[in-house]
N, CA, C and O atoms as a GROMACS GRO file, in nm:
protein
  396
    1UNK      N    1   0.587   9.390  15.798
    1UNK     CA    2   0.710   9.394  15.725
    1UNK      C    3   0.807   9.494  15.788
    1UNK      O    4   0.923   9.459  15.810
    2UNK      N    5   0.769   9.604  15.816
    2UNK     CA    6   0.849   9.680  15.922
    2UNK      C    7   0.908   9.631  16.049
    2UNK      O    8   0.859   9.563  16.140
    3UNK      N    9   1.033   9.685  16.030
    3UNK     CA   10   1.072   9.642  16.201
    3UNK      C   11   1.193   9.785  16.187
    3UNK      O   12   1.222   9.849  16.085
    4UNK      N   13   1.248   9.802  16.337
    4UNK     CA   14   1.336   9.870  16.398
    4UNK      C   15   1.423   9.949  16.288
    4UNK      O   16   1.430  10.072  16.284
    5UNK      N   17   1.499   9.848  16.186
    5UNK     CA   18   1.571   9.900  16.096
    5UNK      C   19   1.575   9.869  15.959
    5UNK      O   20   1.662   9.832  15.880
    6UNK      N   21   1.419   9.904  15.952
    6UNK     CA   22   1.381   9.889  15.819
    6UNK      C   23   1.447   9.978  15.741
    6UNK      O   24   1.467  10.076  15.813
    7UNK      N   25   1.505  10.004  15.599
    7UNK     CA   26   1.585  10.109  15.548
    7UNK      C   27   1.418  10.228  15.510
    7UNK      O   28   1.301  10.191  15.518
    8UNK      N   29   1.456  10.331  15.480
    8UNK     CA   30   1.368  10.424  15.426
    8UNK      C   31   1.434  10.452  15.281
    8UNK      O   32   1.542  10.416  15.235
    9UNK      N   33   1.324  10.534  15.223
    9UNK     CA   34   1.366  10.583  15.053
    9UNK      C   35   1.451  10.605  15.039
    9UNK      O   36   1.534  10.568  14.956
   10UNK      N   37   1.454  10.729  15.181
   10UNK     CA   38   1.592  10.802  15.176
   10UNK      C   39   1.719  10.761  15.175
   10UNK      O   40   1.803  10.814  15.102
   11UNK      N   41   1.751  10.642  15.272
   11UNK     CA   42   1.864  10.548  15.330
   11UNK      C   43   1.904  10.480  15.154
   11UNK      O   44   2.004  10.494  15.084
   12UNK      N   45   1.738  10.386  15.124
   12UNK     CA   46   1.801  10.336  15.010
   12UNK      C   47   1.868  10.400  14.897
   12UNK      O   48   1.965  10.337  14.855
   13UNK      N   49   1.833  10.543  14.820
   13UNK     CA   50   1.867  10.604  14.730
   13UNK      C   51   2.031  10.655  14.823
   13UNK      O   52   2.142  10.633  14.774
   14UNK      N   53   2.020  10.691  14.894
   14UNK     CA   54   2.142  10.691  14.947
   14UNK      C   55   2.304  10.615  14.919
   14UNK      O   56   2.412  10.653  14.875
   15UNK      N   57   2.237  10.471  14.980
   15UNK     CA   58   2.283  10.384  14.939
   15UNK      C   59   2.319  10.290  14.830
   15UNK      O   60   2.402  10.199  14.833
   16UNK      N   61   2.224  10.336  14.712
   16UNK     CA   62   2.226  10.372  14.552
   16UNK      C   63   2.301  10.485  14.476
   16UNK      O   64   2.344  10.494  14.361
   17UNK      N   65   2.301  10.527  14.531
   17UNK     CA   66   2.352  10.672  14.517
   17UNK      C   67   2.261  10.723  14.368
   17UNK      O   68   2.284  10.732  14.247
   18UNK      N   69   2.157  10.747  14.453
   18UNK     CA   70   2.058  10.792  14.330
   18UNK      C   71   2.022  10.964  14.384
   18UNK      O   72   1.963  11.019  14.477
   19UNK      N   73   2.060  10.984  14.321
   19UNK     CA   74   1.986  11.191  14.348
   19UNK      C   75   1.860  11.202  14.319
   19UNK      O   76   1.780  11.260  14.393
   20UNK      N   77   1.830  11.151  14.215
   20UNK     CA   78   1.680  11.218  14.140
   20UNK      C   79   1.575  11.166  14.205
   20UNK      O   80   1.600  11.083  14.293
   21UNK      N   81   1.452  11.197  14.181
   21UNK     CA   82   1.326  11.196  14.250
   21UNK      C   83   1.282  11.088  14.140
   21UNK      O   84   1.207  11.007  14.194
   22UNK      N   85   1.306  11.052  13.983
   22UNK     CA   86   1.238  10.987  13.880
   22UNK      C   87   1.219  10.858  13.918
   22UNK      O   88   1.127  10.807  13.855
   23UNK      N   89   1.274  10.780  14.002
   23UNK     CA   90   1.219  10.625  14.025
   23UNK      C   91   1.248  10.618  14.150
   23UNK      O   92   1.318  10.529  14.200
   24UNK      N   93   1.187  10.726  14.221
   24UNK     CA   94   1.118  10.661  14.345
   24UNK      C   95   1.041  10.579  14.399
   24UNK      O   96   1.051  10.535  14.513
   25UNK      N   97   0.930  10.547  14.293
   25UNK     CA   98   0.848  10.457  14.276
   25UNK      C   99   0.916  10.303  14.228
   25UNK      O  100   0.878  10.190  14.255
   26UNK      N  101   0.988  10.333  14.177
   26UNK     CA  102   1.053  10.192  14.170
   26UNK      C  103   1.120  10.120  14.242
   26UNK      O  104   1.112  10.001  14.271
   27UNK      N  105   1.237  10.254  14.288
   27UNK     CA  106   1.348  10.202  14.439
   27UNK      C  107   1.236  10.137  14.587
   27UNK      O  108   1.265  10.047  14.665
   28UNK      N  109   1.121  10.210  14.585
   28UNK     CA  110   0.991  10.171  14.730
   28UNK      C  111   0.947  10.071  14.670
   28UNK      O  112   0.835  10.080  14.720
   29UNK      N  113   0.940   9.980  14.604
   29UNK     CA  114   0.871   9.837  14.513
   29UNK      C  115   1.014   9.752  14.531
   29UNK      O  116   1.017   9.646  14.592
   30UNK      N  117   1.110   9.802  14.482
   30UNK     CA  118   1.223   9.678  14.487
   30UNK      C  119   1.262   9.708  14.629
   30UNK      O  120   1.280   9.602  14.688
   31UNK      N  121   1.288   9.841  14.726
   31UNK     CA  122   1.301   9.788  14.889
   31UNK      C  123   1.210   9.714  14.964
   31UNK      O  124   1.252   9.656  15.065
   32UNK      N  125   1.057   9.703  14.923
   32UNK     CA  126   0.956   9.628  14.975
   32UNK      C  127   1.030   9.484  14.937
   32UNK      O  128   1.099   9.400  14.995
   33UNK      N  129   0.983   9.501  14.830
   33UNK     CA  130   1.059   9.304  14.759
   33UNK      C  131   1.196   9.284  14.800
   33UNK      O  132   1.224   9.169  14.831
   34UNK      N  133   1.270   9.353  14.805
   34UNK     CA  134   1.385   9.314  14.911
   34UNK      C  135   1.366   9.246  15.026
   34UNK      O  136   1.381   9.126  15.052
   35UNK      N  137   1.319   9.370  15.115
   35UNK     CA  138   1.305   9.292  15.278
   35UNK      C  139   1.193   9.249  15.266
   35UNK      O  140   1.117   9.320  15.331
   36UNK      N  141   1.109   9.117  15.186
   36UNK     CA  142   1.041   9.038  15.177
   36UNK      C  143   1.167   8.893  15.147
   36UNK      O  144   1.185   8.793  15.217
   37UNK      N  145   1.216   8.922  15.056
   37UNK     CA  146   1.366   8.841  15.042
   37UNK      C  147   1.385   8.789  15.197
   37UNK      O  148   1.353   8.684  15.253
   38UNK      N  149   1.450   8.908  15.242
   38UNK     CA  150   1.566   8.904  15.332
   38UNK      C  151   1.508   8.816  15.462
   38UNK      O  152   1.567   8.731  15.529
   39UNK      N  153   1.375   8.864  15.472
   39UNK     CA  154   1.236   8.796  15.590
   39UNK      C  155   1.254   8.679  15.519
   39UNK      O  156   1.335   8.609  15.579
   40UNK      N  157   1.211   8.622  15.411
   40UNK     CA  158   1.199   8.480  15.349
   40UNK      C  159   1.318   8.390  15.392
   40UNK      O  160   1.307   8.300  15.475
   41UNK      N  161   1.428   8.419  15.331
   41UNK     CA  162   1.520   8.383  15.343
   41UNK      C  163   1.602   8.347  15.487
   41UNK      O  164   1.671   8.246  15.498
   42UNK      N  165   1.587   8.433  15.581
   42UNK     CA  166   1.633   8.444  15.705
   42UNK      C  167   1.511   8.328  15.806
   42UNK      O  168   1.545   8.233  15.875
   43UNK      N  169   1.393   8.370  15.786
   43UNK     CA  170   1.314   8.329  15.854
   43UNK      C  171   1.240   8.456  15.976
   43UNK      O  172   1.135   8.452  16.040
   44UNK      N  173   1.322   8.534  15.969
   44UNK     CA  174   1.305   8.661  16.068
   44UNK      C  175   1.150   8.724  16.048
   44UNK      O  176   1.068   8.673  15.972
   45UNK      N  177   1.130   8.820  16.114
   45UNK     CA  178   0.990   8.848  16.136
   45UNK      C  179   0.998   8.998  16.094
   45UNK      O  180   0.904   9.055  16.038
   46UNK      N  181   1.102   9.052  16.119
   46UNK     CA  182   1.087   9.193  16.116
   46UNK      C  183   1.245   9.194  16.051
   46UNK      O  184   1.318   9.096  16.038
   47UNK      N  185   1.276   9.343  16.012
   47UNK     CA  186   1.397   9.377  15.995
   47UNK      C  187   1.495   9.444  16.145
   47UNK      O  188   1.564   9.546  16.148
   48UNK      N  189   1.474   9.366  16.232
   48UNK     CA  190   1.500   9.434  16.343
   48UNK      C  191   1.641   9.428  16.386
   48UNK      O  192   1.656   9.415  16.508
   49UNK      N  193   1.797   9.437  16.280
   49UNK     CA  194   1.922   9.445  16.348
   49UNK      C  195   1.967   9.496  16.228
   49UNK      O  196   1.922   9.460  16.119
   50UNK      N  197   2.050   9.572  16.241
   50UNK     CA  198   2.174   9.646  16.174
   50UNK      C  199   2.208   9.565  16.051
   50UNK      O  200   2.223   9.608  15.937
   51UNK      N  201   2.218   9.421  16.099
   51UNK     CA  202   2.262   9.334  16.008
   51UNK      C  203   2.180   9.289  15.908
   51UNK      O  204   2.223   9.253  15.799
   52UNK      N  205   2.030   9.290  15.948
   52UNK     CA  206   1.911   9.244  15.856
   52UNK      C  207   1.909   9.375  15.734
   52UNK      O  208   1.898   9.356  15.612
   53UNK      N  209   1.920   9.480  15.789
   53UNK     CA  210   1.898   9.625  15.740
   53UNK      C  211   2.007   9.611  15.606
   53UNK      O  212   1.964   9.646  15.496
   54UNK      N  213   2.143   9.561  15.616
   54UNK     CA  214   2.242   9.571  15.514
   54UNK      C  215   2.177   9.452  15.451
   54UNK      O  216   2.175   9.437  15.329
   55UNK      N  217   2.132   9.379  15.523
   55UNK     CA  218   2.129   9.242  15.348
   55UNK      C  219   2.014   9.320  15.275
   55UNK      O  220   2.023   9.340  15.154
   56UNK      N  221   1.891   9.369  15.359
   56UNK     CA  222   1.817   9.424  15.286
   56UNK      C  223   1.870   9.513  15.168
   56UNK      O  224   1.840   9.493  15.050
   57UNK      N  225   1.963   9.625  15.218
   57UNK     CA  226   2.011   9.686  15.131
   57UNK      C  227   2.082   9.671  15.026
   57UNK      O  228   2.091   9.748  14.931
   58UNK      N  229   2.166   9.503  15.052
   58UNK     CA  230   2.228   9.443  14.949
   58UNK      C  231   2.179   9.423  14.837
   58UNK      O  232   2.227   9.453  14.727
   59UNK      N  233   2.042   9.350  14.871
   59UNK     CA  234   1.932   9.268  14.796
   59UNK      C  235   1.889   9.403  14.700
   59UNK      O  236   1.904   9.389  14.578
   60UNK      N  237   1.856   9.486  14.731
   60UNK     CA  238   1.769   9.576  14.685
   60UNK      C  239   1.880   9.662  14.582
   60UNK      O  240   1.845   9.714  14.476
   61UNK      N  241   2.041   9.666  14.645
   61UNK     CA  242   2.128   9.691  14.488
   61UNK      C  243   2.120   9.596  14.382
   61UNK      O  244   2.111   9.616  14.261
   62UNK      N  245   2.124   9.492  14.443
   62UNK     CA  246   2.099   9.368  14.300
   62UNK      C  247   2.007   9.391  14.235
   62UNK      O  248   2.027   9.384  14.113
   63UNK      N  249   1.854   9.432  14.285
   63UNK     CA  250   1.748   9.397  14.218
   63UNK      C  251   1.728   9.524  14.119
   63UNK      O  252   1.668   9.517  14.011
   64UNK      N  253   1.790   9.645  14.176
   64UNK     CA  254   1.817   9.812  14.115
   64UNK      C  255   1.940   9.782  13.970
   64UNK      O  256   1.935   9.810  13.851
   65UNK      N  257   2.031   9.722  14.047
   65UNK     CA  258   2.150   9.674  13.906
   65UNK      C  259   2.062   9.610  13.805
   65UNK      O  260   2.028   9.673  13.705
   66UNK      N  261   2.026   9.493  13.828
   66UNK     CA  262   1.973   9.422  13.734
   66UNK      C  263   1.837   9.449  13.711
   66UNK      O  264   1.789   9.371  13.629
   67UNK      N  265   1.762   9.528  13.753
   67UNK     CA  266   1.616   9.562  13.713
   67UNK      C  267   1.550   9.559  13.575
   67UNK      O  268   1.428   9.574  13.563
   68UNK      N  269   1.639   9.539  13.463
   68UNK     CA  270   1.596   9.548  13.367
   68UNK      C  271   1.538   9.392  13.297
   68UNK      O  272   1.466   9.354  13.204
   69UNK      N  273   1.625   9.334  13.412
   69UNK     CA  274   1.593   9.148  13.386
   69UNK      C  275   1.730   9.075  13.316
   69UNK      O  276   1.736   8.953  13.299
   70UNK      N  277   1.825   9.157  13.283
   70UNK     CA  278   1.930   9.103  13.213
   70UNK      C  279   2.065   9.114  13.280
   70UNK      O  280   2.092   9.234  13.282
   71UNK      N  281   2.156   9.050  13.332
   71UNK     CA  282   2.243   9.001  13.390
   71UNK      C  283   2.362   8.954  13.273
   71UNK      O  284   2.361   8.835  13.240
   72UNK      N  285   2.504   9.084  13.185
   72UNK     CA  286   2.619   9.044  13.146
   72UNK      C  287   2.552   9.041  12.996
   72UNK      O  288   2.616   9.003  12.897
   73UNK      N  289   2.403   9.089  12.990
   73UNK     CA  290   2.356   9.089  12.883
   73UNK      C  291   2.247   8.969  12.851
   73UNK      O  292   2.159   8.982  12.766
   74UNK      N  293   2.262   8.853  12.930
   74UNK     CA  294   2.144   8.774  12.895
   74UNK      C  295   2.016   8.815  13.006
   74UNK      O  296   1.994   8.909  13.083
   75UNK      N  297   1.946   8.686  12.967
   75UNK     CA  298   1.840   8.704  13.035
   75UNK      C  299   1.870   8.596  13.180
   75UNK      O  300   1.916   8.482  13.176
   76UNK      N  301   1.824   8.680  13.313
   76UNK     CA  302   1.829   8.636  13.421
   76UNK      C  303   1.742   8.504  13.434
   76UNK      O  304   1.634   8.528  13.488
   77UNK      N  305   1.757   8.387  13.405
   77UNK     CA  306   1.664   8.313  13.480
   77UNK      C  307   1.612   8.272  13.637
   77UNK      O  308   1.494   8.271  13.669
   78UNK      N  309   1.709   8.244  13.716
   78UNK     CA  310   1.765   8.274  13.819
   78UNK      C  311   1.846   8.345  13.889
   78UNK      O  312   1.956   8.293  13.909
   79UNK      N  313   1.821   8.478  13.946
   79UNK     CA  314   1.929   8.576  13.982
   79UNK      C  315   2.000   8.540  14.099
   79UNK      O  316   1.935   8.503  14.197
   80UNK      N  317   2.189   8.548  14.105
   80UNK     CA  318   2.255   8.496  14.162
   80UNK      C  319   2.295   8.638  14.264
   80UNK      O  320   2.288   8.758  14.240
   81UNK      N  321   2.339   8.563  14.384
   81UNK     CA  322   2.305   8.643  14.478
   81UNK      C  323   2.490   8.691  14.524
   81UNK      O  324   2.586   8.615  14.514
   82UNK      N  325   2.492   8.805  14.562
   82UNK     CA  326   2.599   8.836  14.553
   82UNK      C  327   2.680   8.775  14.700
   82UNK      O  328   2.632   8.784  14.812
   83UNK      N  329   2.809   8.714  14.668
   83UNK     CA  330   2.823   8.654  14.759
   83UNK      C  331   2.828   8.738  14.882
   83UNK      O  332   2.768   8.658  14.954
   84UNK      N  333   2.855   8.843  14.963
   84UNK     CA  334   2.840   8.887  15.077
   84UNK      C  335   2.722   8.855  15.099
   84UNK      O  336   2.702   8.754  15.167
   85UNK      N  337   2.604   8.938  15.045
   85UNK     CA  338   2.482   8.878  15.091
   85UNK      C  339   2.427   8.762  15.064
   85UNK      O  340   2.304   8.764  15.067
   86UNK      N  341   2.481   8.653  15.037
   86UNK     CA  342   2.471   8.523  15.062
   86UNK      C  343   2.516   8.485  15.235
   86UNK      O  344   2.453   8.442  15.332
   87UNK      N  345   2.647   8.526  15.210
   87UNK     CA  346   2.721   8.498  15.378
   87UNK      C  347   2.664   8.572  15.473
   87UNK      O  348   2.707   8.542  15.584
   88UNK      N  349   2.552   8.692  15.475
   88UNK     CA  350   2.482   8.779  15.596
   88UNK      C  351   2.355   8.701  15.617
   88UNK      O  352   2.302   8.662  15.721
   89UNK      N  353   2.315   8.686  15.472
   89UNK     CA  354   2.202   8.596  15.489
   89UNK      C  355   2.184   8.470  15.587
   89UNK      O  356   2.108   8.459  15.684
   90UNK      N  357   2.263   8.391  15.542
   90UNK     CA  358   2.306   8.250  15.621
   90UNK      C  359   2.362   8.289  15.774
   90UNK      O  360   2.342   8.218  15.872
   91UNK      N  361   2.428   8.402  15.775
   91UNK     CA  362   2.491   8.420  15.934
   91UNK      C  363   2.341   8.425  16.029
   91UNK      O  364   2.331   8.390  16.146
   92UNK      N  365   2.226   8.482  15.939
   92UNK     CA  366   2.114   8.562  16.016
   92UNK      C  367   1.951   8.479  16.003
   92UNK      O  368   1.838   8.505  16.044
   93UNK      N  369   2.024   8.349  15.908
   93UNK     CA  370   1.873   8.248  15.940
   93UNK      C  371   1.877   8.187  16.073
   93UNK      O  372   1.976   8.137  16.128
   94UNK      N  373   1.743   8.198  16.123
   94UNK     CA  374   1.654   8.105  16.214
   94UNK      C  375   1.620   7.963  16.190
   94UNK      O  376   1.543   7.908  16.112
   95UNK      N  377   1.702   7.920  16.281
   95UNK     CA  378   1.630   7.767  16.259
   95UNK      C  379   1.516   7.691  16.381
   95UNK      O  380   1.503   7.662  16.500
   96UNK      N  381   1.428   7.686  16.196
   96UNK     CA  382   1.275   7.702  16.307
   96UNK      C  383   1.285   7.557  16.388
   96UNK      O  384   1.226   7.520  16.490
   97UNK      N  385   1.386   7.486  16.301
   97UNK     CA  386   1.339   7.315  16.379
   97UNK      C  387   1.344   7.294  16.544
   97UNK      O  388   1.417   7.360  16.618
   98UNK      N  389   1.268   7.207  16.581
   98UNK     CA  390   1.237   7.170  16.712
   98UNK      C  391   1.321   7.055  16.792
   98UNK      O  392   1.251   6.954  16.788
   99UNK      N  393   1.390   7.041  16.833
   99UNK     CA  394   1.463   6.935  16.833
   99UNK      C  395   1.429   6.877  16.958
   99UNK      O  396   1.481   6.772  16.994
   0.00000   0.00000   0.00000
């Protein structure tokens, strides 16, 4: 799951702008499940470009915003993806087909 520019705790709370030490454990569970996303989605192997690194980071504000499961007050059935990281996503899939 690691590659080159995988984010760290540090990068992500950063990029959260979280100070406290109290859900560290949570922010390292939703950046794992992030760049599991971002790998899924892309097709990529590693987080290995600048660009993989921000969707990761995108993904992982969504999942920190909405962590509680509720989205405007309901319940998330499907969580919608914010459009930038929709458009990084798609710029950065592999297409495995063989032609």
């Amino acid at each position: 799951m690691s590659g080159t520019y995988s984010p760290t705790l540090a990068q992500a709370k950063s990029f959260l702008r979280v100070e406290h030490d109290a859900e560290d454990t949570l922010i390292s569970a939703l950046l794992a499940s992030a760049e599991d996303f971002v790998l899924d989605m892309t097709g990529a192997e590693s987080i290995g470009t600048p660009t993989l690194q921000a969707a990761v980071l995108l993904s992982l504000a969504g999942l920190y915003e909405h962590r509680d499961g509720l989205i405007d007050g309901k319940a998330a059935s499907r969580p919608q993806l914010h459009p930038v990281l929709e458009t990084v996503l798609k710029s950065c899939r592999i297409d495995h087909s063989i032609t």
